[in-house]
Gaussian input, Z-matrix of N, CA and C with variables (Angstrom, degrees):
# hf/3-21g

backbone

0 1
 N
 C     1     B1
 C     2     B2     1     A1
 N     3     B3     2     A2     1     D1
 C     4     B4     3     A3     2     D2
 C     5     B5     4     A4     3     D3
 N     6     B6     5     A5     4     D4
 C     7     B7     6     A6     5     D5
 C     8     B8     7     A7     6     D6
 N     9     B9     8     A8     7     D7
 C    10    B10     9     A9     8     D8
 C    11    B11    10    A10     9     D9
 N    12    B12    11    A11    10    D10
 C    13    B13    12    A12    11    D11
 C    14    B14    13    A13    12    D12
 N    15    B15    14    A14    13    D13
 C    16    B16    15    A15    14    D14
 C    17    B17    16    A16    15    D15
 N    18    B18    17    A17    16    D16
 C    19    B19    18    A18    17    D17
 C    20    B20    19    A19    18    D18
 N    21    B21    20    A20    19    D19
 C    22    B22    21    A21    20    D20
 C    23    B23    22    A22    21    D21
 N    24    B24    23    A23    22    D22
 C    25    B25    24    A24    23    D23
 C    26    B26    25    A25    24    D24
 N    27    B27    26    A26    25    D25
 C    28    B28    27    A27    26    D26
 C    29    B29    28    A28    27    D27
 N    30    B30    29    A29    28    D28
 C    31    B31    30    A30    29    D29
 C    32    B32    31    A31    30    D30
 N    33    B33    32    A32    31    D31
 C    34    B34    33    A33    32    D32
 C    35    B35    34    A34    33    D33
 N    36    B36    35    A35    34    D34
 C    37    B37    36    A36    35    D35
 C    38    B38    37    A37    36    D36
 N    39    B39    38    A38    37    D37
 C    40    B40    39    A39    38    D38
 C    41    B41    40    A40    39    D39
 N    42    B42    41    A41    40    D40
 C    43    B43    42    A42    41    D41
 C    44    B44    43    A43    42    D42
 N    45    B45    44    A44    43    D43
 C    46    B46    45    A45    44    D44
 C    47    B47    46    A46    45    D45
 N    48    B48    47    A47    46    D46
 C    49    B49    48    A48    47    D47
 C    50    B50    49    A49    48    D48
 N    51    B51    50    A50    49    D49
 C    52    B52    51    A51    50    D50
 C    53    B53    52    A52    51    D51
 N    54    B54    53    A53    52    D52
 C    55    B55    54    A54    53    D53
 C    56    B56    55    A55    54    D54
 N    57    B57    56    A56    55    D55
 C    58    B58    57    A57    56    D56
 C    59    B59    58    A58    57    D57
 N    60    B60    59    A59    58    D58
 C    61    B61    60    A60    59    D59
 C    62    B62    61    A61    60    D60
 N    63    B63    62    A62    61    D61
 C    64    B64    63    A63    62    D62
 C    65    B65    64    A64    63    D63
 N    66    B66    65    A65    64    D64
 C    67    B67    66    A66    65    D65
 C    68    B68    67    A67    66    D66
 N    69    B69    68    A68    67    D67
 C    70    B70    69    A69    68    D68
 C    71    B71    70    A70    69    D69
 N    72    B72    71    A71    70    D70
 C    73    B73    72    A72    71    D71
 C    74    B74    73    A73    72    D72
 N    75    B75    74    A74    73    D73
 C    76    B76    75    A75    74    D74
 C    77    B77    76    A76    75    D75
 N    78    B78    77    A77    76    D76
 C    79    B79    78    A78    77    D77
 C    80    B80    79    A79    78    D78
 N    81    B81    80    A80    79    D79
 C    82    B82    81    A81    80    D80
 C    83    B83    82    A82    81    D81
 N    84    B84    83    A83    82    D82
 C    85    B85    84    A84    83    D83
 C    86    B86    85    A85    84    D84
 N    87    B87    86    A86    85    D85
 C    88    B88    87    A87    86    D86
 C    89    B89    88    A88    87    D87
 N    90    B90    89    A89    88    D88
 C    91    B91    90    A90    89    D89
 C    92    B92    91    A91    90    D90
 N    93    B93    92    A92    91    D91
 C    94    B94    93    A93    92    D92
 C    95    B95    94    A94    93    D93
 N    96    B96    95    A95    94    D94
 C    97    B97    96    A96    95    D95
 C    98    B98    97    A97    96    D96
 N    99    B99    98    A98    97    D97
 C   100   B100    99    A99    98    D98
 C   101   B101   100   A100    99    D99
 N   102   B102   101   A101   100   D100
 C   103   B103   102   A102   101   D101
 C   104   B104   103   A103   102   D102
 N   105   B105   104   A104   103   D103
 C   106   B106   105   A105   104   D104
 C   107   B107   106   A106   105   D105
 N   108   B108   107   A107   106   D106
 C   109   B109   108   A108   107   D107
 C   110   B110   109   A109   108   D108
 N   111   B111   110   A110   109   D109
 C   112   B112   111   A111   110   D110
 C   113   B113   112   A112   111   D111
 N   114   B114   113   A113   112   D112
 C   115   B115   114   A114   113   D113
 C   116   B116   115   A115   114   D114
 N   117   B117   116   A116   115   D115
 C   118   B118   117   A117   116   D116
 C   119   B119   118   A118   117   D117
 N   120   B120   119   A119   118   D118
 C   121   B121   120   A120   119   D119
 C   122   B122   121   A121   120   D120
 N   123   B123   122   A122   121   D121
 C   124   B124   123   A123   122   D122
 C   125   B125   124   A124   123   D123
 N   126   B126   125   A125   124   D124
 C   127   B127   126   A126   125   D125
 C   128   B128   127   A127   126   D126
 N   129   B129   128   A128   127   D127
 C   130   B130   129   A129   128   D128
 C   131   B131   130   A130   129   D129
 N   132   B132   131   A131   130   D130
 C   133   B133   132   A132   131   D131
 C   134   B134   133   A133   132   D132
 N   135   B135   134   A134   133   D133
 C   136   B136   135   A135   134   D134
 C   137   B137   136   A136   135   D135
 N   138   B138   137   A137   136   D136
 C   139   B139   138   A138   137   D137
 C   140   B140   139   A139   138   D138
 N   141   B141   140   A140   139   D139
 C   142   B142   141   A141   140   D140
 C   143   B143   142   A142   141   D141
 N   144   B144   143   A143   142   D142
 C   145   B145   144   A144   143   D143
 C   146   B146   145   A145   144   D144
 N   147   B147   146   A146   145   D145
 C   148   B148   147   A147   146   D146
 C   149   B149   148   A148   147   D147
 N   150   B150   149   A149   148   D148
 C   151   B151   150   A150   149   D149
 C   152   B152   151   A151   150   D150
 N   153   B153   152   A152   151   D151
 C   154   B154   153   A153   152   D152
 C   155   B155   154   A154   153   D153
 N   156   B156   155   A155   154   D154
 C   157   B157   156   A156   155   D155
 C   158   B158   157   A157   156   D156
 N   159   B159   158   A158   157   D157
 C   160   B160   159   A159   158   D158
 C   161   B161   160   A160   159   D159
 N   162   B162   161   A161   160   D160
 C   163   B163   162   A162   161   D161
 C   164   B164   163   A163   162   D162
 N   165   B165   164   A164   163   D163
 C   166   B166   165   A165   164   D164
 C   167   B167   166   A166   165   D165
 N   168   B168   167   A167   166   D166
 C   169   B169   168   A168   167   D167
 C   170   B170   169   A169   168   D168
 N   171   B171   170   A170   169   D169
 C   172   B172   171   A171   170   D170
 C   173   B173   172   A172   171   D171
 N   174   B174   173   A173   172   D172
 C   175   B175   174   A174   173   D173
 C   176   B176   175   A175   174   D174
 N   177   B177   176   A176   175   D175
 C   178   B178   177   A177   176   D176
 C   179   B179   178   A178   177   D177
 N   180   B180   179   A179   178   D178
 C   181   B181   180   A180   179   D179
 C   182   B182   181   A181   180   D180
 N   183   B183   182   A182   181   D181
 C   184   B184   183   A183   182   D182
 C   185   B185   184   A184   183   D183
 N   186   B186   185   A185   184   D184
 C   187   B187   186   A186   185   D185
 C   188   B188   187   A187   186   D186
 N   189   B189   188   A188   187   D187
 C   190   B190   189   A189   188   D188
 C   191   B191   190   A190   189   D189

   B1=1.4477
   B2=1.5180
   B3=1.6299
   B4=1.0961
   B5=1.2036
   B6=1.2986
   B7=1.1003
   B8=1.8374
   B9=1.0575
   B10=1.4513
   B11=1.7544
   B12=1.3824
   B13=1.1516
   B14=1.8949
   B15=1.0557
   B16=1.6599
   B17=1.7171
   B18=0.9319
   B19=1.9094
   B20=1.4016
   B21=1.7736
   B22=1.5528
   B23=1.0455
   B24=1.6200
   B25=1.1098
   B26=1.8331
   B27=1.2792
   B28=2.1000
   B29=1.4863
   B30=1.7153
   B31=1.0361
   B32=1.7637
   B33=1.2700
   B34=1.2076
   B35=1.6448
   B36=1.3011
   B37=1.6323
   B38=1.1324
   B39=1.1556
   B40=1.4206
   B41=1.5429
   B42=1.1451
   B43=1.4515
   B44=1.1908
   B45=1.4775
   B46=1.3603
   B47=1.8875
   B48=1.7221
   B49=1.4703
   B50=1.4263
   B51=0.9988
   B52=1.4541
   B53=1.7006
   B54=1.4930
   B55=1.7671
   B56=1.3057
   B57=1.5044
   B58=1.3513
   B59=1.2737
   B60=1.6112
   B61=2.0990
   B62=1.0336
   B63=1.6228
   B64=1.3638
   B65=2.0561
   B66=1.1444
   B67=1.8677
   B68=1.9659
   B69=1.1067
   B70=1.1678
   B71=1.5905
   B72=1.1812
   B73=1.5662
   B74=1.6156
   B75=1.6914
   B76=1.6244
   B77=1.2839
   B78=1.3678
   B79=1.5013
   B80=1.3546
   B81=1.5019
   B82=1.6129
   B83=1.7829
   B84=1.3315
   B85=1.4278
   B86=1.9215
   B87=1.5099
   B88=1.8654
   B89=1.3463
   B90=1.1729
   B91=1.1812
   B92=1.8586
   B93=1.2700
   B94=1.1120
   B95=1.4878
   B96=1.6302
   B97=1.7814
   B98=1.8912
   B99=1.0813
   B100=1.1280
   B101=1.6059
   B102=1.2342
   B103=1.4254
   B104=1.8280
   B105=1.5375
   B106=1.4825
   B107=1.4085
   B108=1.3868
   B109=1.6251
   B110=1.7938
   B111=1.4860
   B112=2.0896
   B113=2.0894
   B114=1.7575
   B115=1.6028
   B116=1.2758
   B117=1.2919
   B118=1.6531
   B119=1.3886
   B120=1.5853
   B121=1.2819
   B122=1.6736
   B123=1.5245
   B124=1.2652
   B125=1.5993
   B126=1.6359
   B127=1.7157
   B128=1.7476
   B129=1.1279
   B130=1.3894
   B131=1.5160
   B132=1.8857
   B133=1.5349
   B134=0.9419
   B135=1.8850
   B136=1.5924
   B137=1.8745
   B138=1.8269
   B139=1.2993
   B140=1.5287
   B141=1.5482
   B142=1.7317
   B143=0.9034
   B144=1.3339
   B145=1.4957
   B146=1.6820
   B147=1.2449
   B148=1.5265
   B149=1.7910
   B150=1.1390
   B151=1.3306
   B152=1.3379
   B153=1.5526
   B154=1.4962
   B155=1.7940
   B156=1.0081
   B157=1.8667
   B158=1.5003
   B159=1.5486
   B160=1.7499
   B161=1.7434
   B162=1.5653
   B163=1.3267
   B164=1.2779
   B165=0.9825
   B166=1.4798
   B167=1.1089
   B168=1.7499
   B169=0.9801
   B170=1.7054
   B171=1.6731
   B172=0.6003
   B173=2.2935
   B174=1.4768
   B175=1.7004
   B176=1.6698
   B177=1.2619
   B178=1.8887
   B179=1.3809
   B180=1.4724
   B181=1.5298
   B182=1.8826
   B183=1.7182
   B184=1.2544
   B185=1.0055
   B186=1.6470
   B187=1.2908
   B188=1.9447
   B189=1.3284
   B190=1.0455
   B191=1.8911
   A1=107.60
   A2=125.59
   A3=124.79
   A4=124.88
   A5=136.93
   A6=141.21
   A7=129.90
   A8=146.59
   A9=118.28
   A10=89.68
   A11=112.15
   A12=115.62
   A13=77.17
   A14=124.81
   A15=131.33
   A16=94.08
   A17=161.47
   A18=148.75
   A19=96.82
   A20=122.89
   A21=114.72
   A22=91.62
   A23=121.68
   A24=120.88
   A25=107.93
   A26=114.01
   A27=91.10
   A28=126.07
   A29=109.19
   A30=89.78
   A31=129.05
   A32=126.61
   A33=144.18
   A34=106.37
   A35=115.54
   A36=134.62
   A37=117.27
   A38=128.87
   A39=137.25
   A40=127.99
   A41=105.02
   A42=114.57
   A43=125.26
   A44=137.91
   A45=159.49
   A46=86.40
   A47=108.28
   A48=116.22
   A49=102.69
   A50=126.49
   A51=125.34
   A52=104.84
   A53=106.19
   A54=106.58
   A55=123.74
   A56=119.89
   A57=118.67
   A58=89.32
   A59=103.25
   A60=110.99
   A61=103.12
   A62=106.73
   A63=104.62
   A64=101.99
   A65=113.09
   A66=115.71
   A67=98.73
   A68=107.81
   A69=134.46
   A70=137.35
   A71=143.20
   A72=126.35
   A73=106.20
   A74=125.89
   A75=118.22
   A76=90.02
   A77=107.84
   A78=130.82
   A79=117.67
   A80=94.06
   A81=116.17
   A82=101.64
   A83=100.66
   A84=104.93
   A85=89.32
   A86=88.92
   A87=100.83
   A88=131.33
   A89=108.70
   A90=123.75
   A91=115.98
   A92=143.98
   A93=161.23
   A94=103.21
   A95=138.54
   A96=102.02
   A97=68.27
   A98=160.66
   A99=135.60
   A100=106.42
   A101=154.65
   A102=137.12
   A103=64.86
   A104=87.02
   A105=117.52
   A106=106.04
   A107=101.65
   A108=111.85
   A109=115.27
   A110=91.32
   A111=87.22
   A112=70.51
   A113=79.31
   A114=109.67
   A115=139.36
   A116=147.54
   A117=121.92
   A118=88.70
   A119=93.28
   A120=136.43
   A121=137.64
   A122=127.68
   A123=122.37
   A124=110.52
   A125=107.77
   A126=104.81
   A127=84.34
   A128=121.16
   A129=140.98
   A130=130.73
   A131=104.96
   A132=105.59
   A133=102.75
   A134=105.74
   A135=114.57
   A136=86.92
   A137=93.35
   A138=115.41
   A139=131.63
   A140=114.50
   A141=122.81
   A142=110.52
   A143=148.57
   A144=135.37
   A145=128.21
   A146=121.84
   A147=111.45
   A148=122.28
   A149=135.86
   A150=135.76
   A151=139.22
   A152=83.34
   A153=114.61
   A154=143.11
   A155=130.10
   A156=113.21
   A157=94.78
   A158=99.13
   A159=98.11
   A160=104.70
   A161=95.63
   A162=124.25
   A163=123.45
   A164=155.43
   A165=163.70
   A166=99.11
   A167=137.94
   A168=142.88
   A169=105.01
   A170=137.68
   A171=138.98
   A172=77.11
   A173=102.13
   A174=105.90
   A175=98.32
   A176=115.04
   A177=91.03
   A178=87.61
   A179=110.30
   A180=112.58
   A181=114.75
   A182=113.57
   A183=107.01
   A184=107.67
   A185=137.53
   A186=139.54
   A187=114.91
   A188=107.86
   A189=111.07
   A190=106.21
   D1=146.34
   D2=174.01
   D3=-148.71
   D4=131.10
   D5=-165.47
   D6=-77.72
   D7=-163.72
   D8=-176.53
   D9=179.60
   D10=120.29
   D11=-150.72
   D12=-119.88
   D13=81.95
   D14=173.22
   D15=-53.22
   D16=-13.20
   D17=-154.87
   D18=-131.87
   D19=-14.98
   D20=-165.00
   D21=-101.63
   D22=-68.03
   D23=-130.74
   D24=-162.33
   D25=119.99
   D26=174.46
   D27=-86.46
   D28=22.14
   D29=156.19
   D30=-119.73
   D31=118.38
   D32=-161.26
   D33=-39.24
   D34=144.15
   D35=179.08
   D36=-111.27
   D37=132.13
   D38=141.33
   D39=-38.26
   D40=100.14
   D41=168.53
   D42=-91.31
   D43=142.79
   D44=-173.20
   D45=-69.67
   D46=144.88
   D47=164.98
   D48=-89.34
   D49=3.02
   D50=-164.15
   D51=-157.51
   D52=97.29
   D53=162.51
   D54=-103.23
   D55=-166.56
   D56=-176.98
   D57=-104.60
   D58=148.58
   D59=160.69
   D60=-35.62
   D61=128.08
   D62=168.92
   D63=-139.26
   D64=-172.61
   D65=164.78
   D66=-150.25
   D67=149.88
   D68=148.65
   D69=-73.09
   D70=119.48
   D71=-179.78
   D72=-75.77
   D73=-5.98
   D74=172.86
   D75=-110.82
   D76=-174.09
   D77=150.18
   D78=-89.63
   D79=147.53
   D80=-160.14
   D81=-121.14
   D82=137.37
   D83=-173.95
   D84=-136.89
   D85=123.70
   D86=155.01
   D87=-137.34
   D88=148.95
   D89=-175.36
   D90=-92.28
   D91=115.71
   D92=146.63
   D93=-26.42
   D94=102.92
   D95=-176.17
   D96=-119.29
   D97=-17.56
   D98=-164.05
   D99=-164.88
   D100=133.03
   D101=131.11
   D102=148.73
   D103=-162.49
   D104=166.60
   D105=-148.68
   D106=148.44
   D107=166.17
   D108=-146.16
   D109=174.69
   D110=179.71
   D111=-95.40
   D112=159.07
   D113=140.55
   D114=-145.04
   D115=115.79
   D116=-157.55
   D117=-130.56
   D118=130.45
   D119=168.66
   D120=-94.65
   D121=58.31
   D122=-160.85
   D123=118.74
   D124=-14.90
   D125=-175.96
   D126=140.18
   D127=-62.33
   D128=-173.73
   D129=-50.20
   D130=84.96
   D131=-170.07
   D132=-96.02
   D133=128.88
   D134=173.76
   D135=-113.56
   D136=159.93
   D137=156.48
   D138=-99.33
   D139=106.84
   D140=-175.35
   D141=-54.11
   D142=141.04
   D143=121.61
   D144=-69.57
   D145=157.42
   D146=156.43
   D147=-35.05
   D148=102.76
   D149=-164.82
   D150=117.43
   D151=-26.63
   D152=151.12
   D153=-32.54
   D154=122.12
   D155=-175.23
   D156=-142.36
   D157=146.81
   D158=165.23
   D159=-161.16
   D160=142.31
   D161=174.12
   D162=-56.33
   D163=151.65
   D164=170.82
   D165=-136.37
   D166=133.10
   D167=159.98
   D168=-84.43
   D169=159.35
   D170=-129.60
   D171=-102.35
   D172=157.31
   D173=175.02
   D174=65.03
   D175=-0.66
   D176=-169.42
   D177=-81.73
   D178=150.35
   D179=168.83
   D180=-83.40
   D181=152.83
   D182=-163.69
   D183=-172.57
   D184=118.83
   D185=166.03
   D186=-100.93
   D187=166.15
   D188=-177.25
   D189=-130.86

């Protein structure tokens, strides 16, 4: 699985399937381009598929 930081950088990162709770001070938008993973957002674990996208409002707490 790899991550894709469109504002940093074009070349794609490796992300952990498993982080610590964390929040953001913006909103966070991702895109699913391949694999699946959980993410829970607020308490709330959903499962992605490839195709997949999800919102984060800005302070919500959320691991991946």
């Amino acid at each position: 699985m790899t991550r894709h930081h469109s504002n940093r950088s074009d070349d794609p990162l490796l992300t952990r399937r498993h982080g610590a709770l964390h929040s953001h001070p913006h909103t966070q938008v991702s895109y699913v381009a391949e694999g699946a993973f959980n993410v829970t957002v607020d308490g709330i674990t959903t499962t992605l598929d490839a195709g997949s996208s999800f919102i984060v409002a800005p302070s919500s707490s959320m691991s991946r």
